[in-house]
C-alpha positions as CSV (number, residue, x, y, z in Angstrom):
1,X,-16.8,4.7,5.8
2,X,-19.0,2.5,8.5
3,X,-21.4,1.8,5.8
4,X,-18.6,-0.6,4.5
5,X,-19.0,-2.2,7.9
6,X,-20.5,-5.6,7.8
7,X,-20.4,-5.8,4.0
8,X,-17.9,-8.4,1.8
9,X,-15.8,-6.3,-0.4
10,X,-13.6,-6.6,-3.4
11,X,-10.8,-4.6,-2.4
12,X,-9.9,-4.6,-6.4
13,X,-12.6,-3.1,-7.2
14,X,-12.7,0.0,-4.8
15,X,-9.9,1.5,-6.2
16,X,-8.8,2.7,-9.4
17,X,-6.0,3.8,-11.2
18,X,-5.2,7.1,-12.8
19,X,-2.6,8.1,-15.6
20,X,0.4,9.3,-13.9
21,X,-0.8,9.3,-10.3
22,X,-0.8,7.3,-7.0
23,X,-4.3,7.0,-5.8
24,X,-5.4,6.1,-1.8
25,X,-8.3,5.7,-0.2
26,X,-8.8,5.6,3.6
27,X,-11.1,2.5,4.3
28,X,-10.6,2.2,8.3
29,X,-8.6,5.3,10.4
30,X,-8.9,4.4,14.2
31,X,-6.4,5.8,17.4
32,X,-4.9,2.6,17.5
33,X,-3.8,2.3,13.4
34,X,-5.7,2.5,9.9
35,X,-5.9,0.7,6.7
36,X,-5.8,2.4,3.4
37,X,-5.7,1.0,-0.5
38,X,-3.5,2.1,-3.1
39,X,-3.6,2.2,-6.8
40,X,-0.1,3.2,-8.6
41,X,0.3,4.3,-12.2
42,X,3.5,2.2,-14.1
43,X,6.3,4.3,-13.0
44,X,4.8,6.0,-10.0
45,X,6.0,5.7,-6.5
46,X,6.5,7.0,-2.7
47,X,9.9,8.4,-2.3
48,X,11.9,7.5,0.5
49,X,10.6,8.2,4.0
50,X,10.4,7.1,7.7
51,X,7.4,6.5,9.7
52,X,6.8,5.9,13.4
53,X,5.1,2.7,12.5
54,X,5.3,-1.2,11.4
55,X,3.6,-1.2,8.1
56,X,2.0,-4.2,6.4
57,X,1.9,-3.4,2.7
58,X,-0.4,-6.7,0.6
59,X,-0.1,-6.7,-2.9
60,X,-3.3,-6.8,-4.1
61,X,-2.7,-7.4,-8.1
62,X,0.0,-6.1,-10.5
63,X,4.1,-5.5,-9.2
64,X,6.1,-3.7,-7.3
65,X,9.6,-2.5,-6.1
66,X,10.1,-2.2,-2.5
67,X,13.2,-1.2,-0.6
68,X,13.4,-1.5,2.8
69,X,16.7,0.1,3.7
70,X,18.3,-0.2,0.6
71,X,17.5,-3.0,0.0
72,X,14.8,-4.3,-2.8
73,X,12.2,-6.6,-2.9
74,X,10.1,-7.1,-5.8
75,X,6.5,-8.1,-5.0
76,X,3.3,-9.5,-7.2
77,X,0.0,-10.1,-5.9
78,X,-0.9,-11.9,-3.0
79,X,2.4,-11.3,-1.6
80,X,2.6,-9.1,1.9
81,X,6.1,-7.4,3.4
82,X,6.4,-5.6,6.7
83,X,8.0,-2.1,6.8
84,X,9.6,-2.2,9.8
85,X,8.9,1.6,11.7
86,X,11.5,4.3,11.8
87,X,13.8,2.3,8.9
88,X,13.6,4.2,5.7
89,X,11.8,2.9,2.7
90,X,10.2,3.8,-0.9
91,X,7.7,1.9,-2.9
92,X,7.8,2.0,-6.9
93,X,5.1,0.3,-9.8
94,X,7.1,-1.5,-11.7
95,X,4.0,-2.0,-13.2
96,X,0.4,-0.9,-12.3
97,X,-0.2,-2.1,-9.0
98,X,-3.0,-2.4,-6.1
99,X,-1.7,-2.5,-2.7
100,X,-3.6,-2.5,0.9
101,X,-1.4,-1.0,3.6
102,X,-2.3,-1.3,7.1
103,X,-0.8,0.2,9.9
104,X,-0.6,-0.2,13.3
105,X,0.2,2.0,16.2
């Protein structure tokens, strides 16, 4: 991925959906955290899960459901949330949606 490096991107553009799936793409993995983009299908999601790290998820266009121990926050684009590390959450497209997560160690 360095020959991204230096270059203006439309994060839009780089991914893109496919029926009934959740696509990612790794754009930066480093020892100290990565980012990755997301593309969800309408209905698609990550189940519920834990990680050992804070999470910044940016909507990037479209909508989705995110709950954050329990509880649910609904999200359109330009709008960013913070998964806090080791609480449990899940992610659903309420409709197609484009997210960039970045996390940090």
């Amino acid at each position: 991925m360095e020959k991204i490096f230096g270059q203006v991107l439309d994060l839009k553009k780089i991914i893109k959906y496919h029926k009934e799936s959740v696509v990612s793409k790794e754009i930066i993995k480093s020892a100290s955290g990565n980012v990755s983009l997301f593309a969800f299908d309408r209905g698609e999601g990550l189940s519920e899960h834990t990680s050992p790290y804070n999470a910044l998820v940016y909507i990037l266009e479209g909508e989705a459901e995110i709950r954050i121990s329990g509880k649910r926050h609904y999200l359109k684009e330009g709008e960013m949330i913070i998964m806090p590390k080791d609480k449990p959450h899940a992610l659903k497209a309420t409709e197609n949606f484009k997210m960039m997560l970045v996390m940090i160690k």
